[in-house]
N, C-alpha and C positions, 0 to 999 in steps of 0.2 A: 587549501583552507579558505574559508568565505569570510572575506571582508566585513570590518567591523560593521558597518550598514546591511551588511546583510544577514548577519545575525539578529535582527531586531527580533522579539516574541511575537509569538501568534496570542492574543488573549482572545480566549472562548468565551467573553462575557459572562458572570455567572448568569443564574435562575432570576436572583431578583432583579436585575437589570433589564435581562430579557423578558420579563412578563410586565415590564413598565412601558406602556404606550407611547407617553412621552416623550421616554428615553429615545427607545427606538425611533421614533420617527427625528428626533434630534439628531442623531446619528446620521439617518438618512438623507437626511436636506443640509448635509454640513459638508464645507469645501471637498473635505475627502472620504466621501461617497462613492463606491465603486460598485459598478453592479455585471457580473459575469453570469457565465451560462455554461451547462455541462450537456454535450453533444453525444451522438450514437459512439462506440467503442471499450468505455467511455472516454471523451477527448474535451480539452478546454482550450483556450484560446490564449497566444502567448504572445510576446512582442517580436518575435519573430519567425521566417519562415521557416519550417521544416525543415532540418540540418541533412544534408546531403552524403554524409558522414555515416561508416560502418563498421567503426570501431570504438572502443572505450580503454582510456590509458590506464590502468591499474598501478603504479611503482614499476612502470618497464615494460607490464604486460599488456600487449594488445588482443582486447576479448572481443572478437567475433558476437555483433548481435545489440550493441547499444553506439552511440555517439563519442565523438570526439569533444571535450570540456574544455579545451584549451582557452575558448573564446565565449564561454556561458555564461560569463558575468552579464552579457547585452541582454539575456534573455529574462523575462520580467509576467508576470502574470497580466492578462490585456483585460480591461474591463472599463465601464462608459460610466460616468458620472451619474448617481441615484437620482441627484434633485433632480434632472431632467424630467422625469417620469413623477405621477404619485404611487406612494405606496401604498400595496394591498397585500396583509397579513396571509391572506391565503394564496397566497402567487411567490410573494418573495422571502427569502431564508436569508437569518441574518446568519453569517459564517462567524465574524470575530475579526478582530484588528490589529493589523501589521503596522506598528507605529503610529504616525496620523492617518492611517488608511484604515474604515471601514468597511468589507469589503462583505456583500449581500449576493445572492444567487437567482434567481430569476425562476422557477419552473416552468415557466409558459415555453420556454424560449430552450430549442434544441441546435443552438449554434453547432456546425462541423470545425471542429479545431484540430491539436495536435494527440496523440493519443496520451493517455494517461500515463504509460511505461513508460515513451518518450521524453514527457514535460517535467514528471517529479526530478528526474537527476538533474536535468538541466536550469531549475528556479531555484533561486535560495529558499535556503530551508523555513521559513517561514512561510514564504508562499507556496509551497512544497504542502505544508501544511492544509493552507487553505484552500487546495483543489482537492487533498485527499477529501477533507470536510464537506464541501459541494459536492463532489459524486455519492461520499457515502449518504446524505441527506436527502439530494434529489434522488437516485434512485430508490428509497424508504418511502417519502411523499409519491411517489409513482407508480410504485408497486404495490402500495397497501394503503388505499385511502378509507378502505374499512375497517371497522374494530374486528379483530379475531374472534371476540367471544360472544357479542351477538352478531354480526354480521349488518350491522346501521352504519351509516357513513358517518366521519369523523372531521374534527376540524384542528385546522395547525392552530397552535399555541407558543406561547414563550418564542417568540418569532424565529420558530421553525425547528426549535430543540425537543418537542414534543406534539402530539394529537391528544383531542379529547372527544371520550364516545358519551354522549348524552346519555344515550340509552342504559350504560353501564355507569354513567356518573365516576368515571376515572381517565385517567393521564395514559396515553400509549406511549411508549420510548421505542426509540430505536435496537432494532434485535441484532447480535453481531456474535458469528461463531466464530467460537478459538482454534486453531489450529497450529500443530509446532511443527517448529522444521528444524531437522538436527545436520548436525557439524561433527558426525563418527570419523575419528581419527583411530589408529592402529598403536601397537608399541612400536614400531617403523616412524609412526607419525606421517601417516598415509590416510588419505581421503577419503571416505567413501560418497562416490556419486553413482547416480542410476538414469539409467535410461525408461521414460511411461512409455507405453508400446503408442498411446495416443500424441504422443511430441512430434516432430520434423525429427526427420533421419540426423542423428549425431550430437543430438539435445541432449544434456546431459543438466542434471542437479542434483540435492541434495534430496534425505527423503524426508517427506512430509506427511501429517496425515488433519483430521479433525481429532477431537477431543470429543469421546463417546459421553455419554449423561451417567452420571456418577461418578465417573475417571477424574483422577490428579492428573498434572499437568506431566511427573514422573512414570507416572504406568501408562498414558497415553505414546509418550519417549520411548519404550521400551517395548510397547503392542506394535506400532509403527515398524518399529527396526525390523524386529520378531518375525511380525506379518511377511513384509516386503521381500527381505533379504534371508530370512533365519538366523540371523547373529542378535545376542546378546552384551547388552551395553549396562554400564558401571559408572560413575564419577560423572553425574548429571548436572550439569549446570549452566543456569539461566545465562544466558548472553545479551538479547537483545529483543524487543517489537520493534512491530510496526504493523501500523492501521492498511486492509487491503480490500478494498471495495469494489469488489469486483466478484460477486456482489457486497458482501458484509461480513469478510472476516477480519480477524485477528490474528496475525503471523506471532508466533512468540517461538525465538529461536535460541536455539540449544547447543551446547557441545557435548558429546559423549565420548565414553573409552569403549573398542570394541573390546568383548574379552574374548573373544575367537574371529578369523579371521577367513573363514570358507565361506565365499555366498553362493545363497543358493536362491535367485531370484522368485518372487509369485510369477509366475506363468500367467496369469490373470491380466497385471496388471504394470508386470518389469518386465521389458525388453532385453535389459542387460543391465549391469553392476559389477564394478570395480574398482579397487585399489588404485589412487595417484598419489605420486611422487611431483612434490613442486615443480621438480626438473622437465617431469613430463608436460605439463601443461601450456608451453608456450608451442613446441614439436608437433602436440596433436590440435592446438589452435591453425595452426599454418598450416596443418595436413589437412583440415576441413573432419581431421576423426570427432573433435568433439569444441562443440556451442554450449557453451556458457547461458546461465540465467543473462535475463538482462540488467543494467545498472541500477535501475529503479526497487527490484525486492531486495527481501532480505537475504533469499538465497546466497547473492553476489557479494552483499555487505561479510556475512559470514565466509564465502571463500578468501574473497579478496584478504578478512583479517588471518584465515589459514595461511594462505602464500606469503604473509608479510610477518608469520612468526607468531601474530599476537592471540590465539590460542591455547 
């Protein structure tokens, strides 16, 4: 569990705060002023070195493919004081504030850091927060500095929550597609994970897909399964998000009941798919048969609550 200082909130400042000059720049040039940078992977910069570590302890189980936590309290989001510098609305993103910490983003600036998978497990969850924020921003500002609908360049706004296209005389927001990722359990109470024929040899996860235009977030759950595997799922229920920028989705994750239990993988696009038993999962970690999501998605968060029962 993370220490009470580390639980502090991430506050997203609202609208009117952010569209206040003032404000912002008050923030800016106040003791706790932080300003970071999101690197190529995407990666951000932490207070310490890249953990040498090849394992993540789950309740006993050691997963192949994320870090050791035992000692990640030391590890801290790394970022240089704002008033050093001045501010420039079109250059820096104000992210939101981790206790007395205001912490701002830089896009000029492509610092090389730790990758994104990496850093989210290892920071408290506030600042967990505030990298996902900064990647999902900067890459939006970098990718799309033009309005969609006429094709004019556009300018940051509300220091960095939004762009404005003159030409259309409106507000652009950031775009971010949904996508679910399900937790198919058996009457066994048996897993289903699948192998993308695109992964490393022995990667295995849950399935996932996007959320087509017109779809519930229920018929997407059930096209996915359908698709992938041909099994049909029952007893739908929301578990959990999480924000994943990489580039700009929305993981929203599920449990379901299979009501049959023969898979018949897409040939397209599964490698393989099957049935685990808790028991199995530590045996075919050690045998190298099968790699685990890493500790940072939601994948992991969802298995890890399968092995520990809470399903």
């Amino acid at each position: 569990m993370l220490d009470s200082d580390l639980r502090l909130r991430f506050d997203r400042f609202d609208h009117s705060r952010r569209s206040d000059p003032a404000w912002v720049a008050e923030r800016w040039n106040s003791p706790g002023g932080q300003i970071m940078s999101v690197g190529a992977g995407p990666s951000v910069n932490v207070g310490r070195d890249q953990p040498d570590g090849d394992h993540w302890l789950i309740g006993g189980l050691a997963v192949l493919g994320g870090v050791d936590r035992s000692d990640s309290d030391e590890v801290r989001l790394a970022g240089q004081p704002s008033r050093r510098s001045s501010y420039d609305a079109q250059r820096h993103l104000l992210l939101g504030g981790v206790g007395d910490v205001t912490w701002f983003c830089d896009l000029s600036v492509a610092r090389p850091g730790l990758d994104l998978r990496l850093a989210v497990p290892l920071l408290p969850a506030a600042e967990a927060a505030v990298a996902m924020t900064a990647v999902a921003l900067t890459n939006w500002h970098r990718a799309e500095p033009y309005c969609p609908g006429c094709g004019g360049p556009s300018q940051i706004r509300q220091a960095g929550a939004a762009r404005w296209c003159q030409g259309c005389q409106q507000d652009l927001f950031p775009r971010t597609d949904p996508a679910v990722i399900v937790a198919v359990t058996d009457d066994r109470d048996r897993l289903l994970l699948a192998h993308n024929r695109l992964w490393e040899q022995a990667r295995y996860s849950l399935v996932a897909g996007f959320v087509e235009a017109g779809e519930t977030l229920e018929e997407a759950v059930q096209r996915e399964i359908a698709e992938e595997v041909k099994v049909q799922v029952d007893r739908i229920r929301y578990v959990a998000s999480q924000p994943w920028p990489m580039p700009r989705s929305l993981m929203l994750g599920f449990a379901a009941h299979a009501i049959g239990t023969r898979l018949t993988p897409d040939e397209g696009e599964i490698g393989d798919a099957r049935w685990f038993r808790r028991d199995q999962i530590p045996g075919a970690i050690e045998d190298g048969s099968l790699r685990l999501p890493g500790p940072a998605s939601i994948a992991f968060r969802l298995i890890r609550a399968w092995i520990e029962g809470l399903l």
